[in-house]
N, C-alpha and C positions, 0 to 999 in steps of 0.2 A: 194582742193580735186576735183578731172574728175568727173564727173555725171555718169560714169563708176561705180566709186568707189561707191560713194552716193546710188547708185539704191543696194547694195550689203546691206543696214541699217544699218550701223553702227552708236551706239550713240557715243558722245564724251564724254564718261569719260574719267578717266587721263589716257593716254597709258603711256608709258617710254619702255624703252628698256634694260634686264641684258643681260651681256653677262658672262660666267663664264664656268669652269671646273668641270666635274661629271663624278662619275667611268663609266666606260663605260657598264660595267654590268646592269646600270640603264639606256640605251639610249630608250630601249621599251620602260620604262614607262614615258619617257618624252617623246620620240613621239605619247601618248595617248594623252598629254595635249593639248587642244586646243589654248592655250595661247601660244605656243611654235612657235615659228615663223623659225628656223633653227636648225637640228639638226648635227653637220661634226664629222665626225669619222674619224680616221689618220688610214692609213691602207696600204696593197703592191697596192692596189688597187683601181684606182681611176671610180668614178659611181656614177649617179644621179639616184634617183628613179621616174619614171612615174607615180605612184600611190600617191607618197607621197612627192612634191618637196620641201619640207622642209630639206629633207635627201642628205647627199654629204659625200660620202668616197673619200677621197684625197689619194694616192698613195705615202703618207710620213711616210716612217714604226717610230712609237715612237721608242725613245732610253729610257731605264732603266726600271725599273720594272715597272714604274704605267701605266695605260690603262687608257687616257680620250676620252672623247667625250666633245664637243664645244658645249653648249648650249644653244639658243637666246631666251631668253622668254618677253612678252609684258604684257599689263597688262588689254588688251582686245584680244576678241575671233580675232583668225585669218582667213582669207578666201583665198583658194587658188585656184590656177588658171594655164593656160598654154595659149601661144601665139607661135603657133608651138613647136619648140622642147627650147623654154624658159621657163624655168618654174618658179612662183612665191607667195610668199606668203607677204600677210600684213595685218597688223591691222586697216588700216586708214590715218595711220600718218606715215609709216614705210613702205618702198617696199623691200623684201629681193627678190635676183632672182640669176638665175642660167643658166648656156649653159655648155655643153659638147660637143666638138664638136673632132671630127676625122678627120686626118691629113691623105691626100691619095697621097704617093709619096713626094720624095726629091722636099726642096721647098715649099711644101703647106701649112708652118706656117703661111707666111704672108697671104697667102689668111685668112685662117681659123679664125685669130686674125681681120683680116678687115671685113669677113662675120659675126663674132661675137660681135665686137663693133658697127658695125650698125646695128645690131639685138639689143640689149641693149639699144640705143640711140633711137630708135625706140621704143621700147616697154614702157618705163621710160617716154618719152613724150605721148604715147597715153593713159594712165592711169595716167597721172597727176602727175608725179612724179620725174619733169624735172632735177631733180639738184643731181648726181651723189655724195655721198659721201665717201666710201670705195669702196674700189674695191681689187681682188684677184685675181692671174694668176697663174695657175700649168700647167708646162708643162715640159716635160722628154728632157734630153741632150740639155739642156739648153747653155750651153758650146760649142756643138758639132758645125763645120764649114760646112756649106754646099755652095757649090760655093764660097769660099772665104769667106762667109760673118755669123759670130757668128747666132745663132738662134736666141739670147737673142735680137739681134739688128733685124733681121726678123721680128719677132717679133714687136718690136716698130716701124720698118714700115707699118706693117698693121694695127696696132691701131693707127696709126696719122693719115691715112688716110683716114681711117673711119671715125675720128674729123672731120677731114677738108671736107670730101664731103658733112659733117651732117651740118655741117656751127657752129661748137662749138668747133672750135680752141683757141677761146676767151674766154670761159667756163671757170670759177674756177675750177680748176682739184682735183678732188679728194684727197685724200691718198690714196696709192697703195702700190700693193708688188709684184714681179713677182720669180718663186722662180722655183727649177727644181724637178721635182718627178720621181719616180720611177718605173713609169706603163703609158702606153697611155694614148691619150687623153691631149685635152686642154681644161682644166676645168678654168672659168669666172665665178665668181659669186659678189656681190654687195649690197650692201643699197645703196636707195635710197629716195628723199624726197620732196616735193612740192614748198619747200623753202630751200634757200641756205645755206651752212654753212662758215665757214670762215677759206681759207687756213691759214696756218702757215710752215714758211719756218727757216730752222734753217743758221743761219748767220753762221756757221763754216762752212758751204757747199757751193758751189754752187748751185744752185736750178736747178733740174736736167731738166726741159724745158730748161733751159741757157746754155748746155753740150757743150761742143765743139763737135762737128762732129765725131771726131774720136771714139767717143763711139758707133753712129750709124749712120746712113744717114738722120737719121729722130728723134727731139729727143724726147726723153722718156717723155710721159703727165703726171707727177702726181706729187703733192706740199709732202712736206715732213712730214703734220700731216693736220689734219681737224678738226677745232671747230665746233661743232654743238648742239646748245640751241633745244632739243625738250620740248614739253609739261610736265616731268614729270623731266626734270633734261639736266643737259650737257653731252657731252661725248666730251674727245680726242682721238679719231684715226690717232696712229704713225705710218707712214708707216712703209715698210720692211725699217733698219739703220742699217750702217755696219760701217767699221773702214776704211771709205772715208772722208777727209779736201779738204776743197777745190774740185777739181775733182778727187782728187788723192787717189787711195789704198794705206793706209799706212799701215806697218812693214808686208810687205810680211812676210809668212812662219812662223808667230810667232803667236801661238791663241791666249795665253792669254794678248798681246799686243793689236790684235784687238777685242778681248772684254773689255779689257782696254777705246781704243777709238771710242768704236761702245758705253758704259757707258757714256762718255764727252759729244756724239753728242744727248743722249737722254736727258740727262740734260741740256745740252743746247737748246731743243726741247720745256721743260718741261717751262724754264726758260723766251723763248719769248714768251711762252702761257700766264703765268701768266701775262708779260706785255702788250697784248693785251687785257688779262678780267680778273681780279685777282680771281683767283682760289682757293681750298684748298688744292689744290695741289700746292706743293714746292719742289718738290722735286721726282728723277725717282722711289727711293722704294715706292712709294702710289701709284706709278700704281696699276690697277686691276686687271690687265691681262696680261703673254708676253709670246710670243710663239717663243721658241729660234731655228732658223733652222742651224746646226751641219754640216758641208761638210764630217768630219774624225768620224766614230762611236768612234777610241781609243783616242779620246779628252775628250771625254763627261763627264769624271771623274774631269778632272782638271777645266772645262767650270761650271761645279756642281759647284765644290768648290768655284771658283773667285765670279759665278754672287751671293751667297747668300754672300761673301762681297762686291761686289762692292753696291747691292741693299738690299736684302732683303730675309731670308729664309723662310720669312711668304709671299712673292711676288706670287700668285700662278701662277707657269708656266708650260708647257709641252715644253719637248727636242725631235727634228724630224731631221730624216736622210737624209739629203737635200743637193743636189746642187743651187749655189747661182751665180747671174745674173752679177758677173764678176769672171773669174776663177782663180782669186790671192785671193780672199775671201773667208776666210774659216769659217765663221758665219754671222749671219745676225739675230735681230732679229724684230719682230711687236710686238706692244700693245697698250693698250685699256686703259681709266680712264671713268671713272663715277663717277659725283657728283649729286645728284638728288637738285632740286629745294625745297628751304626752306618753308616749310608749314607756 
């Protein structure tokens, strides 16, 4: 922990970290708690609060009836902070942080993605909190071609190169997700930690640092899930996973095919976790958390239906109206496990 942090007093009771769904009618009174450490609303409208950087409206309108809000809560007080227009918040043990940044003119993602991750890589090492574990990327027309060349893949050229100028190409990469919304703005946000956690790569894939080129000029940083032992328990963070084998998009044009095998690869996710550090988790329905992103709203009925067979109708999830980071995928989804440390 940075003498940064120290000089703020924090004692070390147990921190841990939930992360969970709540109606959103309740988001006020959980951004009174000071123990809240993030609070993201899904909305047409993507925005970080100056006042309050715990707060992030993402630009992914929910599909179906219910209205959540994402909510990160600790198990000590949180202190927050800002390092120019980054804003963050932690417990101690925990960095949650955030950037909005705006895209001026055809072209400007890769700047904005390369001003943004060396803003992050900077800020995470001068408060002590070198070791990147999740990470999250919203940005609009994702799909869309400018000069020739996908955004999606823009994009991952200005985040490699902000590794590489930071000298943390070598870095254990994250989990990550990079996902397309619906309203400006390229919103970054992250945990982060003092100590490392431990990728986990799912063997029906390729590991998307290993891409062939043709996906982008530059490839994509992020490992396909992240172990991480904190003080109060474990977590797995699985990236965004689609109905990609190998490097390949499988059963174009067919949803519930790739929710089919976007199911296979989480279980298979699930599967080399457990052989890395035997888990309670065995399986994709014990997930805690999955956040399904939808390309088609007139899917949503039939995606309803398969994921409470494929997983779990007790699995709690939110469904978002989202563009996804190759344009033959038409779902993608991320989640979260929690097992807290045996007393």
């Amino acid at each position: 922990m940075s003498a940064q942090i120290q000089d703020l007093g924090f004692s070390r009771a147990v921190p841990g970290l939930d992360i969970f769904y709540a109606a959103e009618s309740s988001a006020d009174r959980w951004l009174s708690d000071d123990s809240v450490l993030a609070l993201i609303r899904f909305s047409t409208r993507t925005e970080v609060s100056a006042e309050d950087p715990r707060f992030i409206s993402i630009g992914l309108p929910p599909l179906g009836p219910q209205r959540y809000v994402e909510v990160w809560r600790t198990r000590l007080p949180v202190i927050r902070g800002h390092d120019g227009d980054l804003h963050y918040a932690t417990d101690g043990e925990i960095l949650f942080g955030s950037l909005l940044l705006e895209e001026h003119g055809n072209g400007a993602l890769e700047g904005a993605a390369r001003a943004g991750y060396s803003k992050i890589l900077k800020v995470t090492q001068d408060l002590g909190f070198d070791h990147l574990v999740r990470l999250w990327n919203y940005f609009p027309g994702i799909n869309l071609e400018i000069d020739a060349l996908e955004r999606y893949r823009t994009f991952c050229v200005g985040r490699y190169e902000a590794f590489a100028a930071s000298g943390h190409l070598r870095q254990r990469h994250a989990a990550a997700s990079a996902i397309g919304t619906h309203a400006p703005g390229l919103l970054l946000y992250f945990l982060a930690a003092s100590k490392p956690g431990m990728p986990i790569e799912n063997p029906r894939q390729v590991s998307a640092f290993r891409y062939p080129k043709v996906y982008a000029p530059r490839h994509p940083l992020f490992s396909r899930a992240m172990l991480k032992q904190w003080d109060a328990g474990t977590h797995l963070y699985i990236s965004g996973t689609a109905s990609v084998v190998g490097h390949r998009t499988c059963h174009v044009g067919d949803t519930l095919e790739q929710l089919r095998e976007t199911a296979r690869n989480l279980e298979a996710i699930v599967s080399r976790t457990h052989e890395l550090q035997p888990l309670a988790l065995k399986s994709a329905a014990q997930l805690s958390l999955a956040k399904v992103y939808v390309r088609r709203a007139e899917d949503l009925f039939r995606i309803q239906s398969e994921f409470d067979r494929l997983f779990s109708p007790a699995l709690p999830r939110t469904y978002l109206l989202a563009d996804i980071c190759r344009s033959d995928l038409l779902l993608e989804i991320d989640a979260f496990y929690c097992e807290p440390t045996a007393s």
